[in-house]
N, C-alpha and C positions, 0 to 999 in steps of 0.2 A: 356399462359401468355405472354405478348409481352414480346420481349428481351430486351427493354428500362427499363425493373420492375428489372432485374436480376441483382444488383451490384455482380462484381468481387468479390472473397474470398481474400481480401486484407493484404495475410498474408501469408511469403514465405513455412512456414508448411504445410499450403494450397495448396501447386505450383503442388503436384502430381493432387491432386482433379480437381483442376482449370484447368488444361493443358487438362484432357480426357473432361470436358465439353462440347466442340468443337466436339471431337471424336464420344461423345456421341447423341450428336446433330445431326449430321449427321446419324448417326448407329442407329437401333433399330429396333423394327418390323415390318412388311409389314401392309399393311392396310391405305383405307385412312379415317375410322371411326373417327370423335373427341370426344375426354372426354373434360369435367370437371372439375375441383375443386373449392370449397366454401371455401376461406379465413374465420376465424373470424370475425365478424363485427368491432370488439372493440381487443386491442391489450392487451394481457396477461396481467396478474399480475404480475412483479418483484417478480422474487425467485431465488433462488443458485442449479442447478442442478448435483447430485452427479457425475455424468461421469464417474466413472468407469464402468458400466454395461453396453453395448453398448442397448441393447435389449431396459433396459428400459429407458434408454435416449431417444432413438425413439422413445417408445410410447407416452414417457410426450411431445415431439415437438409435434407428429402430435395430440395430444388433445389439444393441447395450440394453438396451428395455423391454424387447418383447421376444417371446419366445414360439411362439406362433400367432396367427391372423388368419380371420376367413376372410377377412375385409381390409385393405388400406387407402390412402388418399395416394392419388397420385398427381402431382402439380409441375406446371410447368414454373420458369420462376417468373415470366406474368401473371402467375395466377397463385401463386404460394400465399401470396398475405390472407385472402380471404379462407383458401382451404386449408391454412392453418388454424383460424378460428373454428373448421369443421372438425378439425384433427383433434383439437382440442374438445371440443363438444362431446364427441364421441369415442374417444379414449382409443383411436388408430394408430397405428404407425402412419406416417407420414413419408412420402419418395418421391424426389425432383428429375424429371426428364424421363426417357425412355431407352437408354443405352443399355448394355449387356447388364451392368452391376447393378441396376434396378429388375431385372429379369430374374438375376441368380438370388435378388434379396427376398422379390415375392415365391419364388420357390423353395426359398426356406423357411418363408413364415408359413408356407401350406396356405397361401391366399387362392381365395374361387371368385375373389369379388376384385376392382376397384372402384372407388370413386373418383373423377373428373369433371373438370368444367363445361360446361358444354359452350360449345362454338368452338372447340380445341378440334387439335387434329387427332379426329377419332381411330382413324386407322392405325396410327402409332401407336395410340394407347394398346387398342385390339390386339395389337402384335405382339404384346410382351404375355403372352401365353395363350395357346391352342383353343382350351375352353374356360379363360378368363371372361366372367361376365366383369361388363362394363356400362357402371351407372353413371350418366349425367345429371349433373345441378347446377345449377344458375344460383349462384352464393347471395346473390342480389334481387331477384325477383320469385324465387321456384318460391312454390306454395304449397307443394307435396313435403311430404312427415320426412324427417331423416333416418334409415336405414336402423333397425333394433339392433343394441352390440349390449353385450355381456362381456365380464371380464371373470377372467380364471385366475385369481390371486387379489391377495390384498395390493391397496395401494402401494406405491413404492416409497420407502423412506428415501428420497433422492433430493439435491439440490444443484441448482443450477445456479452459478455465480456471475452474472453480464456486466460487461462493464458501460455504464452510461455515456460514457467520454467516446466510447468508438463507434462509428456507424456500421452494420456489420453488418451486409444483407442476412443472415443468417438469425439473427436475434431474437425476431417474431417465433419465424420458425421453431428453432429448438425453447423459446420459452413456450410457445403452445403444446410440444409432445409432452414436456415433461410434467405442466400441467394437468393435461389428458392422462397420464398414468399417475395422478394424487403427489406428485413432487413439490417442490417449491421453488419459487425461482427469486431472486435477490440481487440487489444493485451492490458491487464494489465499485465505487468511484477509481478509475485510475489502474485497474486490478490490482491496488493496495491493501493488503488483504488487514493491517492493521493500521490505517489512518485513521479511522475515527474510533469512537466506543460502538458504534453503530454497526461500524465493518466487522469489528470484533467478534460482537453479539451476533450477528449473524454467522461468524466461521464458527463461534463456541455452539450454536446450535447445530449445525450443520454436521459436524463431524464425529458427534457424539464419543463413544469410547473409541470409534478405529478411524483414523484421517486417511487410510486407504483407502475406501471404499464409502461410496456413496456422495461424493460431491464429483458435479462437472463442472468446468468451467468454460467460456469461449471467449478465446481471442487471444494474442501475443503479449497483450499487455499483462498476464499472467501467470509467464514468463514457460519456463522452457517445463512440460509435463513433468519429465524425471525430477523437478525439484519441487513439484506443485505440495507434495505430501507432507513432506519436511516443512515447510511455508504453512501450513496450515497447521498442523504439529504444533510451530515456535508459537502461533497467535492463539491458539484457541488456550482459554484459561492463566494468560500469560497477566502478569500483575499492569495496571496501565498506566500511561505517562498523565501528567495534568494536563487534563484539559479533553483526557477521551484517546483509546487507541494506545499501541504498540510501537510503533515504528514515527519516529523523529517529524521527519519531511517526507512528503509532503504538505502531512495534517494541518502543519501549525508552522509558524513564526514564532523567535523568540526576541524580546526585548529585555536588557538584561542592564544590572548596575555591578559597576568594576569596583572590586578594592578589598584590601583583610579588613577585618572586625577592630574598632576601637584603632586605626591608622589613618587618619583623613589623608593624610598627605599623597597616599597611594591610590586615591580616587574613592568617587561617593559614597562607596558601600560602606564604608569608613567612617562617614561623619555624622553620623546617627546613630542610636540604639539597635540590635534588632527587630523590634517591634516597630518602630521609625522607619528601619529600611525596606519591613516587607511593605507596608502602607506606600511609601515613596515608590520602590519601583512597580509596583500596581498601576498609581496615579501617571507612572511614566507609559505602561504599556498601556493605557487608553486612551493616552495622545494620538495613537497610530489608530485604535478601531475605525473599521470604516475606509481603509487606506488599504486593504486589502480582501479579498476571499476566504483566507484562511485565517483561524483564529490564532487571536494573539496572546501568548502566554509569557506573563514575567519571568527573571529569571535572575538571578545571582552570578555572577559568578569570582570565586573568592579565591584572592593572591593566598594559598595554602602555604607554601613554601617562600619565603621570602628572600629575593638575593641582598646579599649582606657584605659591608667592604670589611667585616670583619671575618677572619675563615673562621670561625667559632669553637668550640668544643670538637666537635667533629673534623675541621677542618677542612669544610668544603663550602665554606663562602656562602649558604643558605641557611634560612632559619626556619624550623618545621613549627606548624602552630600543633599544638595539643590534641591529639584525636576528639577526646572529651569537649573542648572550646569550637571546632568545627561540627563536630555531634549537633550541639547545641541550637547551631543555625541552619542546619539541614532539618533536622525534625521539624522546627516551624515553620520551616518553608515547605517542607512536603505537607504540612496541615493544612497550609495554605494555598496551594493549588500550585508555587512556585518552582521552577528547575533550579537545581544547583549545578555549577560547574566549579570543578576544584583545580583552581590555577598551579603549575610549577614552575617554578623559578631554578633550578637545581645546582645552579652553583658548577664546582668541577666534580661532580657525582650527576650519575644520571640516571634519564628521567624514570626507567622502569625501578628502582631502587628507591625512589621516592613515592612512587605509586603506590608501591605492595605497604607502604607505611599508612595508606590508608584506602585498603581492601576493605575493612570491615563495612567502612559508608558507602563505597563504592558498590558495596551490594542492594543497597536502598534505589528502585525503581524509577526514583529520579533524580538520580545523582551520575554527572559525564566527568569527564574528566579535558583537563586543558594545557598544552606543550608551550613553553614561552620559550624557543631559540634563542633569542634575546639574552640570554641571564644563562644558557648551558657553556661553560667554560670549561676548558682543558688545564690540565694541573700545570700551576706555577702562571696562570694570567688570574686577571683582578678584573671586577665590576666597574668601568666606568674609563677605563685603560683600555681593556677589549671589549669588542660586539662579539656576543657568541654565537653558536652555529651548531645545528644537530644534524647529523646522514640521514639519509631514509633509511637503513638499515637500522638504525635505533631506535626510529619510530615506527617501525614495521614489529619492532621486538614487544612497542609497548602495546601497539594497535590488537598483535595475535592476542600475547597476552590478557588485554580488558576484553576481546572477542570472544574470548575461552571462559572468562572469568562469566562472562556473560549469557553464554549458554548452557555452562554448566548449571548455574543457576536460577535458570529459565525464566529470566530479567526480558525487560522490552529494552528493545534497540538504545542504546546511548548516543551522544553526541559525543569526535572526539574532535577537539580544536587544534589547530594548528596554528600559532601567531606566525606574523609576517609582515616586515615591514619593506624588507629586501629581500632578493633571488639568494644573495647569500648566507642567506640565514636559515635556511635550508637545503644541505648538497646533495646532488644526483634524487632532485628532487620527482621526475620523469618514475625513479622506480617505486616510490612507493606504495604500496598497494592497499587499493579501497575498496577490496571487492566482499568485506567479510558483511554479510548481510548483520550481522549484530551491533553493526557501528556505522554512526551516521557521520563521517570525517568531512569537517566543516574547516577551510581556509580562512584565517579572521585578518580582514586587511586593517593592518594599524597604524597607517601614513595618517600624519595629522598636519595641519597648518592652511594653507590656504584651498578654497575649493580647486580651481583646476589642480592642485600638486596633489590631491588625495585621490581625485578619478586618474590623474597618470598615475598612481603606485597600485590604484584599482585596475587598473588594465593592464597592467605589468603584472601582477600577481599571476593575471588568468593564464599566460602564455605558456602554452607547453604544460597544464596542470591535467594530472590523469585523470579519468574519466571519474566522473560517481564523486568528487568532492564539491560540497556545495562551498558557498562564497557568503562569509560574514563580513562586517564592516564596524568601527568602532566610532565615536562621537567623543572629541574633547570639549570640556567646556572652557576650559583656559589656552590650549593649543591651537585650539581649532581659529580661524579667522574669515569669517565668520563659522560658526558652527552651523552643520546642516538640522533644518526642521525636519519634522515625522512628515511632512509632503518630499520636501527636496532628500531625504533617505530612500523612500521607497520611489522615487525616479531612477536611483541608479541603477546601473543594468552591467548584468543581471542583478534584480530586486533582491538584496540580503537576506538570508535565510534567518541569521542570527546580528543581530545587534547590542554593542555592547555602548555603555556611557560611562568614562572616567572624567 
């Protein structure tokens, strides 16, 4: 394979691999015989390969990449790291151990050759075919040329997606085959395929016009193959949140200021102009830089709907601000790098009926939406009479709903809030379901007054909470006694996804 096909293993985990390349290059067996090998015509099918099993990670590369071999490597997994820098040098298929499924894979690559380490057990190697020749190299001191190989096809447009966070014996490995056959190989942190702009940029390249084919990935953090397609699909080309990236959490923290426009009374977002506000909660989310990994992004989020002890016009005890006057402070804040959340109060009308009254914003890329239990009333009670209470059935109505809305549209993930100050303020709380990947459902604990009485309503909150919803926390500055600092916030545990200040 000419060495123009061979991109670097661009990824410092790689750097042992990558560095013997060279080595290898140089070293290997005598002879000036050349082999061989037949790329696939056409570049694999996108799937999630397990990686723990070194063997048969190997086998599923060299039946997904090549089409025949006169030559492959054969390694045992003491000796895979460096003959993976061979594998990659010389554009081989690569196969771990000597069992029958290494036997049947060299028989259908049509190999006459391997390569092994030498001081291995030769006789094994011998055995996996009647008149397999078998070359020895010492990856580390041989001084003989390495073996001529041609390739039969262009390079492969193929990418390998690893993820940095998991140890995988397999990782060197399948990033050196697919190197050797002209691939790419790229870090998803997390196998988040939209945390960053970075992750992004790398699936937008990757998958070009068909997200079926041509990406692999390794490891479970990837999640389950049958859905890897779709996942790449939603991210590639997808509009992005501030601050870089698709998908809520894990990328980012948000720190956010509470209140309607032009209502101090209701909390800070209130007491100031727009222009005032975006500057303030800015200056608020750099209190915390440095208090975390992930970066921190301001955030709004705006009482939309307001409960009201008068039932009004309408008759349902809330008061709707203006799509136009909310308009107003999402655009600036999406100019400005900031998330919006659109608070509901809804009075005895509920919450999906208040939502759809503002679809149009909720199709802006950075705009979630937020359920205040608190303020959902049943007809004939009143604000401040009754605490109110939403089912999960109603919030599951709102959740499909913005989930549908959201990939119909082909929006990055939202955030959807849940307030909560008590267990009963949300019933048969156990069923709600968080599983719709388009929505990032965030529980926001709003116990305020003393510190230990806000970490007991923070540990109550968590009990029995379904899987997949993350944990915000709220900050009063007049409730609170003392209020907690951006150090004593991000002690609590679990560390708040989303923070809000009224």
């Amino acid at each position: 394979m000419d060495a123009g096909h061979r991109p670097r293993i661009p990824r410092r985990t790689f750097a042992a691999a990558a560095a013997l390349v060279a080595l290898a290059g140089a070293s290997a067996c005598s002879g000036e015989e050349e082999y061989s090998v037949v790329l696939v015509s056409d570049p694999p099918s996108t799937t999630v390969l397990p990686g723990e099993d070194l063997a048969a990670t190997a086998l599923s590369l060299s039946a997904a990449l090549f089409e025949a071999a006169d030559i492959a490597v054969v390694a045992t997994e003491d000796t895979v790291g460096p003959l993976a820098a061979l594998s990659a040098a010389s554009g081989v298929p690569l196969l771990v151990g000597t069992d029958r499924a290494v036997v049947e894979e060299l028989s259908r690559l049509g190999a006459r050759a391997v390569l092994t380490a030498s001081g291995g057990d030769a006789a094994a190697v011998e055995a996996l075919g009647e008149d397999l020749e078998v070359l020895e190299v010492d990856p580390v001191t041989a001084d003989e040329e390495a073996p001529q190989v041609s390739a039969d096809g262009a390079p492969l447009p193929v990418t390998l997606f690893v993820d940095p966070e998991l140890d995988l014996p397999s990782q060197a490995l399948a990033a050196a085959v697919v190197a050797g056959v002209g691939g790419t190989v790229a870090e998803i942190p997390g196998g988040a395929l939209g945390r960053s702009g970075d992750s992004v940029a790398a699936v937008t390249s990757a998958v070009d016009e068909d997200p079926a084919v041509g990406v692999l990935a390794l490891g479970a953090s990837f999640g389950p193959s049958e859905d890897f397609s779709s996942a790449l699909a939603r991210t590639a080309g997808t509009p992005q949140l501030p601050g870089g990236g698709t998908t809520v959490f894990p990328g980012r923290r948000m720190i956010a200021t509470y209140g309607s426009p032009g209502v101090p009374s209701l909390g800070i977002l209130g007491e100031q102009g727009l222009e005032e506000s975006i500057a303030r909660v800015q200056a608020l989310a750099a209190e915390y830089d440095g208090l975390t990994d992930e970066q921190i992004i301001p955030a709004f989020e705006i009482i939309t709907t307001i409960a009201s002890e008068e039932a009004g016009a309408d008759g349902d005890h809330s008061r709707e601000l203006p799509v136009d006057l909310v308009r107003e402070w999402v655009d600036a804040a999406g100019e400005a790098g900031v998330y919006v959340v659109l608070d509901l109060q809804p009075g005895t009308t509920d919450f999906l009926t208040q939502a759809e009254i503002y679809e149009e914003l909720l199709l802006a890329p950075h705009v979630g939406l937020a359920l205040d239990p608190e303020w959902r009333l049943e007809p004939g009670q009143k604000h401040l009479e009754q605490i109110g209470a939403v089912s999960a059935e109603e919030v599951n109505q709102v959740a499909g709903w913005l989930a549908d809305l959201t990939a119909e549209h082909s929006l990055p993930q939202k955030v959807l809030i849940l307030h909560q100050f008590s267990r009963s303020t949300i019933t048969e709380r156990q069923d709600i379901d968080a599983s719709r990947p388009e929505l990032a459902i965030t529980l926001h604990a709003d116990g305020h007054g003393a510190p230990g009485d806000k970490l007991g309503t923070y540990a109550t909150l968590q009990q029995d909470l379904p899987e997949g919803i993350a944990m915000g926390w709220k900050n009063f500055y007049d409730e609170d006694s003392p209020m907690f600092t951006p150090e004593q916030t991000y002690e609590v545990d679990p560390r708040p996804w989303f923070v809000s200040y009224q």
